[in-house]
N, C-alpha and C positions, 0 to 999 in steps of 0.2 A: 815270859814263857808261860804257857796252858801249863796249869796241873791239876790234877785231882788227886785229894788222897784222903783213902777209907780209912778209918778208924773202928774199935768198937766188938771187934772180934775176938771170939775166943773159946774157950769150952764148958759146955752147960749141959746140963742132962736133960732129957728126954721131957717136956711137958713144960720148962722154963722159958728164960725169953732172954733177948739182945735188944740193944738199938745199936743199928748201923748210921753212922754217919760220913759224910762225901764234902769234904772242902771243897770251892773250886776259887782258885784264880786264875788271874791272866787271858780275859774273855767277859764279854758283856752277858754277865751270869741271868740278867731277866729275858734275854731273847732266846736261851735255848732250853731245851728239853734234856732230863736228867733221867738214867735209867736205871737200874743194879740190873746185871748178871750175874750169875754165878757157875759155876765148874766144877763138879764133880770127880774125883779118879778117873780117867778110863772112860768120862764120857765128856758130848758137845759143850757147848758153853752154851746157855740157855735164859732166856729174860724171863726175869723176876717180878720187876714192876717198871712203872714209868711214870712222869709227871710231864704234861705235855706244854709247853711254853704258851700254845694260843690261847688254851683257856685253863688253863691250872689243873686239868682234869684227871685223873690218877686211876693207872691200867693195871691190873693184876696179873701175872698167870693162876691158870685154875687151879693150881692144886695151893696155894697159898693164899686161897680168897679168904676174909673171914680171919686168917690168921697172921696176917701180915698188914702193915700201913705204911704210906710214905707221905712225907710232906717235906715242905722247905721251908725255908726263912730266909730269903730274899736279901733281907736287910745285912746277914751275914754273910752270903753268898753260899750257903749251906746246905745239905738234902742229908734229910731221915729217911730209915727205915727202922721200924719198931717190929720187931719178929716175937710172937705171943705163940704157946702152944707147939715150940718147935719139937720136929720129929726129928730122926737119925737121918733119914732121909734130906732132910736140907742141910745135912755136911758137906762143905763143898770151900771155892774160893770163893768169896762175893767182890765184883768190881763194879765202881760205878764208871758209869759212861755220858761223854754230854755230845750231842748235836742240835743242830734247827729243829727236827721233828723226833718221835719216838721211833728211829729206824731200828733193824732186828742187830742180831752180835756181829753182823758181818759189814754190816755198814754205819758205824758209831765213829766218829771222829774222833773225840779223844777219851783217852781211858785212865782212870788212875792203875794204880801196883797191885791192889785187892788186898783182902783181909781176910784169913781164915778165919771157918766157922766150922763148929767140930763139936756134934751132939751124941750123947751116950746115950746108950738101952739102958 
């Protein structure tokens, strides 16, 4: 059975930092692409980052450039995300997601549970 499941979340104030992590089993974790989303209250579900399987190459959205990084470790079948500098504003759910390519939230194959993230003023 495909699973993924985030870890790593929780509640930090304003200017501190997380690292998110993303198990995955059940799937040949070096041919796909690895993404975080996250969900906000009352809004879309929206991509984060992405690691893209063809060439390792690592997508940001813009308002977390500079403050955010992802990477893996292959060997454990695993994805990071190290959150540096976080605002209120990135309180949300964070989920990772894995398919063949970096597709947007509406086309990701499989999804882990997510992990709250929850920043004070």
């Amino acid at each position: 059975e495909v699973q993924l499941v985030e870890s790593g979340g929780g509640l930090v104030q304003a200017g501190g930092s997380l690292r998110l992590s993303c198990a995955a089993s059940g799937f040949t974790f070096d041919d796909y692409s690895i993404a975080w989303f996250r969900q906000a209250p009352g809004k879309e579900r929206e991509g984060v980052s992405c690691i893209s399987s063809s060439d390792g190459s690592t997508h940001y959205k813009d308002s977390v450039k500079g403050r955010f990084t992802m990477s893996s470790d292959n060997a454990k079948n695993t994805v990071y995300l190290q959150m540096n500098s976080l605002k209120p504003e990135d309180t949300a759910v964070y989920y990772c997601a894995a398919d063949l390519q970096c597709y947007g939230a509406n086309f990701m194959g499989y999804w882990g549970q997510g992990t709250q993230v929850t920043v004070s003023s």
